[in-house]
N, C-alpha and C positions, 0 to 999 in steps of 0.2 A: 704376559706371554704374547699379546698381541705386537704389543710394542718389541718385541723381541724377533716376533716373527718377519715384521717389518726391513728394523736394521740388517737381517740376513740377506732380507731380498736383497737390501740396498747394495750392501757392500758386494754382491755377487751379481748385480746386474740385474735382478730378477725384481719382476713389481710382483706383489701380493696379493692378491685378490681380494673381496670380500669373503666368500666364501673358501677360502684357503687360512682367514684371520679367525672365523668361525672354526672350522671343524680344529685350529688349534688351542682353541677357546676351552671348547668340551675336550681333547684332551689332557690339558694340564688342570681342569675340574675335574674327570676320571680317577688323575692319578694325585692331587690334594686328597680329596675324599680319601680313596684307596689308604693313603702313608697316614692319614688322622688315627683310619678304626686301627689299623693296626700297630700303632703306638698304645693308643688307648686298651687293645687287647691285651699285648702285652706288657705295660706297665702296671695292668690290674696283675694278670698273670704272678709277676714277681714281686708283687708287693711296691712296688713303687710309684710317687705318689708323681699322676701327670700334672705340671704345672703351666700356668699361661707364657707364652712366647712371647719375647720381647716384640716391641712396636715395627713390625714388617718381616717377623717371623713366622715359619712355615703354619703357624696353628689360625694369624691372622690372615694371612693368605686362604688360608680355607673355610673362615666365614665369609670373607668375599666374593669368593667363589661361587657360593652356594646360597647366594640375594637374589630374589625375588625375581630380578628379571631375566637370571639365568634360567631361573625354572621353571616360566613359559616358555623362554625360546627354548628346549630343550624339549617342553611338550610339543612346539609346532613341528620338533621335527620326528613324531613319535614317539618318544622315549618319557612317556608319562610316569612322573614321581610316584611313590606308594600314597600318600596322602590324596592325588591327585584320585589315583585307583578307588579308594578306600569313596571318597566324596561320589566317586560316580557307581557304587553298586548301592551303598546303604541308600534305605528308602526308596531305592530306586531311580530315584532323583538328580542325588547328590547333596546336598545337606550340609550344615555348619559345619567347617572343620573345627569352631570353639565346640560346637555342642558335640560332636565325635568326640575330642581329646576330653572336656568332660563325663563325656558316660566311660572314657578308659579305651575306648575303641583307635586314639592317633597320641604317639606320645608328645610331649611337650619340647618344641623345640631350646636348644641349650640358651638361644638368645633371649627368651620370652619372662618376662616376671609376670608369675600369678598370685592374688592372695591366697594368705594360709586356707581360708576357707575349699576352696575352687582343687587347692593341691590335696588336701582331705576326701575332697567328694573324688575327682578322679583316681587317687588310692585304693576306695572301696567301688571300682568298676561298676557302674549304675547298669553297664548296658549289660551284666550279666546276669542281673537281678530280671530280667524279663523271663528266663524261662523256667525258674524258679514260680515267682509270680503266675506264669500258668500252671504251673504242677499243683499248685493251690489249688486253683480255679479247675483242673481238673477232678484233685480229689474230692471237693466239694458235690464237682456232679457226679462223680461216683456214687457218694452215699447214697444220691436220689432222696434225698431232704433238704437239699437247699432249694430257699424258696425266694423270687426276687418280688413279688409283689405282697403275697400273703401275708410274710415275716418283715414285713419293711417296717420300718430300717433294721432291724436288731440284724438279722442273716448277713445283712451288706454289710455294716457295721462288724460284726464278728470276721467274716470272710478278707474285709480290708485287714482287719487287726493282725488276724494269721498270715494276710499276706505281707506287712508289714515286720511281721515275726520273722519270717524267712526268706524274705530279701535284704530291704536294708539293713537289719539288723545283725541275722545271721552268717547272710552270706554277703555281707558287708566287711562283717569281723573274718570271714574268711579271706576273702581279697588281703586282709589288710595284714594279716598274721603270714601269708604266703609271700607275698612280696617281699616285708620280712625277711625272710629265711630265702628268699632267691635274690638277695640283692646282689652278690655278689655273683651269680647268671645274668643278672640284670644287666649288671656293670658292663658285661660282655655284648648279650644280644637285644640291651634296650636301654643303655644308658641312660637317656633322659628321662626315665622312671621316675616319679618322688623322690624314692628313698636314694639308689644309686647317685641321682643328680644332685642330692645333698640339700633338695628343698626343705626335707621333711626330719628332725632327726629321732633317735628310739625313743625320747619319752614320750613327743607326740604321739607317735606309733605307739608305745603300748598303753596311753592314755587314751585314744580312739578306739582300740581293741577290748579293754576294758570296759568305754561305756556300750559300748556295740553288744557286747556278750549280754553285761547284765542286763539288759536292755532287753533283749532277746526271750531271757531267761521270766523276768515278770511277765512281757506278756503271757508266756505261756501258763504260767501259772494264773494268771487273770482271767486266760480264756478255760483252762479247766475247771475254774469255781463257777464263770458266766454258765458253762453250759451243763454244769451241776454232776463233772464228773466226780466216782465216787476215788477212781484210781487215775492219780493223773498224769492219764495219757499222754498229752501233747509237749509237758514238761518230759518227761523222759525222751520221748522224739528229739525235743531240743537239745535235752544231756547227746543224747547217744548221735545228734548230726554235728556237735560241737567235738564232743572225743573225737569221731572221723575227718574232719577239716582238722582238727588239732596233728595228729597222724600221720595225716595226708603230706604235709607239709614241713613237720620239726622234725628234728631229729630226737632219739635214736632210730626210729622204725619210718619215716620220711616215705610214705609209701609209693610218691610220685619219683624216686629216684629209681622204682622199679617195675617198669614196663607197666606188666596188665594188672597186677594190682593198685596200683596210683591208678591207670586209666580208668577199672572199673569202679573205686572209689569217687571218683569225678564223676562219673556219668549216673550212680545212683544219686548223689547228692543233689542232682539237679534234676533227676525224675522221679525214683523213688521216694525220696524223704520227703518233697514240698505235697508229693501226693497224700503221704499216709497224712500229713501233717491236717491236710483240707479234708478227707475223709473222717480221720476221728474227730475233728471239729464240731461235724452234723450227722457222722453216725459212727460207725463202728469196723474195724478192720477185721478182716478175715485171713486163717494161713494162707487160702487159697489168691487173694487180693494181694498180700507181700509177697507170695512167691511170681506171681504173675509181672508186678512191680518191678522187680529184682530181676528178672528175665527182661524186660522193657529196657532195663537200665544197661544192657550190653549193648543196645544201639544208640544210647550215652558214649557208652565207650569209645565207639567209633567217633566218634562227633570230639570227644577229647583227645583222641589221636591224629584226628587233622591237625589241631594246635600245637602240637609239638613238631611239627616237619619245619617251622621256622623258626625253631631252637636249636637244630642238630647243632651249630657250629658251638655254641654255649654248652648246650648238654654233655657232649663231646672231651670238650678242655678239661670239665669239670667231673666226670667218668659216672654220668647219670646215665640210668639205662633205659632211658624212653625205645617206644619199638622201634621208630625209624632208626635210630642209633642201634639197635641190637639186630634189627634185621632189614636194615640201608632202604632208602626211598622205592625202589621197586618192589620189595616184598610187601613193604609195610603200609603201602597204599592200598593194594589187596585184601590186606587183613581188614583196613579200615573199613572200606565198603562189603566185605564179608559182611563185616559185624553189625554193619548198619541195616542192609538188606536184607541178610536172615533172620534175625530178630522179631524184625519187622513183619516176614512172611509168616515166623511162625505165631505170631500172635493174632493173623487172619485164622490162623486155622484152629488157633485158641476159640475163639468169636461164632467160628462157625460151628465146632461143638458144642458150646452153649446155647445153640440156637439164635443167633442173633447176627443172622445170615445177610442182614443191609445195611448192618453197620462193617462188617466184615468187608462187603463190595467195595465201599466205600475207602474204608482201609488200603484195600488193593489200588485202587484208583492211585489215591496220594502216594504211593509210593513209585508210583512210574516218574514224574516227573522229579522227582530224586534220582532213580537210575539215569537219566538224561542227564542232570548238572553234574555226577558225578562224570560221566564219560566228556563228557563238550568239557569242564574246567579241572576238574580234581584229577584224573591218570590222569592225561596231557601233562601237569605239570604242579603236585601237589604244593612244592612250595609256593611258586609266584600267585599261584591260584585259589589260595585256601579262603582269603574273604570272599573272593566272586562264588567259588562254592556255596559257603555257607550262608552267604545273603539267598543265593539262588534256591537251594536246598533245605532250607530247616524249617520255613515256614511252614511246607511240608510235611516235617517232622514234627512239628507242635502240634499240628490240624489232626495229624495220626492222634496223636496223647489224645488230645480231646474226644475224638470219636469212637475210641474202646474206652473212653470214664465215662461217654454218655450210653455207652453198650452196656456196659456193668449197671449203671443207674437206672437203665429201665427194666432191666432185666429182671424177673418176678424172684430167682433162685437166687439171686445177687446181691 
């Protein structure tokens, strides 16, 4: 293009600039990019199968395009890539973009070969297994029986095992079974998926699914003999969080194809269920404790409705009724922080009926600095915004989880 844009000068008299061979640089990068996704769309679209372009055709053109050195000079002139974004909110820091595309957080670029192993672990998304992993660690203090120095090791030891149970096990096999069945979403709003990109194919996949489950499934059973249940609890927990990621996901009843029931299915899975799971561990659940849980998990809901505002164009094609898609990015950013922030108020004033009025204060607290990332990143612009959100925002939201399970655990009625 540059070379192109050259000979025009020449033959018209005109010299070229640098900055005139630049800004046509970035646009015929623009409009590569641009003519790739949407062949790739639409050849998924009608079944037809995209193949590689001969040696200086337009598909080669557009890895060239999109090398390394374009993609700094394209940040120096502000226009920072997603990856780019992504490196500077996580941690804070900025951080590996190996170790982001491993926990599932940056997909793997078309060029890049990984081994089987590395394609596996980023299939079952590590980085979503964190807050999982706390709903454990919350229900545990719930009980108000878990103990880290009296019971040492066996409590840490049990506590690891169940949180083992329902991360990478559970919600390991759930990553892995959704993908699955969105590959073809994939195809559309993240092609270099595992599975879509054609690294991984379905026996892998229901061989990892497979050991992920049973896997899942003994522990559970392991830890209700360890801790001398007579009915076991935490096995059934496991059944009944395995049917709902099963549900969630497959078809016929594919719950994520519809709005608030997928949402609210997502957001218990990842609050309510790892809690019950850590509490019956080291004591006992209560109606009162699941319904409280279950309420908690509507400000799940919200948090799984930010992640679908960078699917509408996928969800769309494919006539899924996520909210944004059912009621367009301005309504359905609203709903989200409804959902987040009511919730959330109403479980302060949960805390303050039971008398446990500083753990309540407390609760209030952390949710201010929620309402600020919501208004500075999330309305302003929930697509391009939704990591810097949620980096900015959930720590927040976890810190909450822990501070009503440490409210319930000290509490004498609880």
């Amino acid at each position: 293009m540059t070379s192109m844009a050259k000979s025009i000068g020449a033959v018209n008299g005109v010299k070229v600039s640098p900055a005139q061979q630049k800004s046509a640089k970035r646009v015929h990068r623009s409009l590569s990019i641009t003519h790739t996704k949407a062949v790739s769309a639409r050849c998924h679209l009608t079944g037809t199968k995209l193949t590689k372009a001969p040696l200086g055709g337009r598909q080669d053109r557009f890895k060239l395009s999109v090398k390394a050195e374009d993609t700094k000079e394209e940040g120096k002139d502000g226009a920072a890539s997603d990856a780019e974004e992504v490196d500077n909110v996580l941690l804070g820091v900025g951080g590996s973009s190996d170790v982001q595309q491993l926990l599932g957080f940056r997909q793997t670029k078309s060029s890049e070969e990984l081994p089987k192993w590395k394609i596996q672990i980023q299939l079952m998304k590590p980085g979503t297994w964190v807050p999982v992993c706390w709903g454990v660690m919350c229900g545990a203090a719930a009980s108000g029986n878990f103990q880290w120095f009296q019971a040492f090791p066996r409590d840490l030891l049990e506590v690891f095992a169940c949180i083992v149970l329902s991360g990478p096990c559970l919600t390991g096999f759930t990553q892995v079974i959704n993908d699955w069945y969105d590959r073809e979403i994939d195809a559309i709003n993240e092609p270099n998926r595992p599975i879509p990109s054609g690294r991984i194919n379905g026996t892998d996949v229901a061989v990892q699914a497979g050991v992920l489950l049973v896997g899942g499934w003994a522990l559970a059973l392991k830890l209700d003999q360890l801790r001398g249940h007579e009915f076991p609890t935490l096995f059934l927990i496991a059944l009944f969080g395995t049917f709902v990621s099963y549900i969630y996901s497959a078809p016929p009843l594919k719950l994520k194809a519809n709005g608030w029931q997928g949402t609210y299915a997502l957001g218990a899975s990842y609050i309510a269920l790892p809690w019950w799971a850590g509490q019956a561990t080291f004591g006992e659940l209560s109606l009162e404790i699941i319904l409280v849980t279950l309420a908690y998990s509507v400000a799940g809901l919200g948090i799984a409705i930010v992640n679908d505002f960078k699917s509408i164009e996928g969800d769309t094609a494919l006539g899924l009724k996520s909210l944004p898609v059912q009621f367009g990015v301005d309504t359905a950013k609203w709903i989200t922080v409804a959902t987040i922030d009511g919730f959330q108020i109403a479980i302060v004033a949960w805390l303050y009926s039971i008398g446990s009025e500083g753990y309540a204060n407390v609760l209030a607290l952390l949710i201010l600095p929620q309402i600020y990332a919501q208004f500075k990143y999330f309305i302003p612009d929930p697509v391009k915004n939704d990591v810097k959100y949620q980096a900015s925002a959930q720590p927040f939201l976890v810190l909450g989880i822990l501070t009503a399970a440490l409210a319930v655990g000290h509490n004498p009625y609880h």
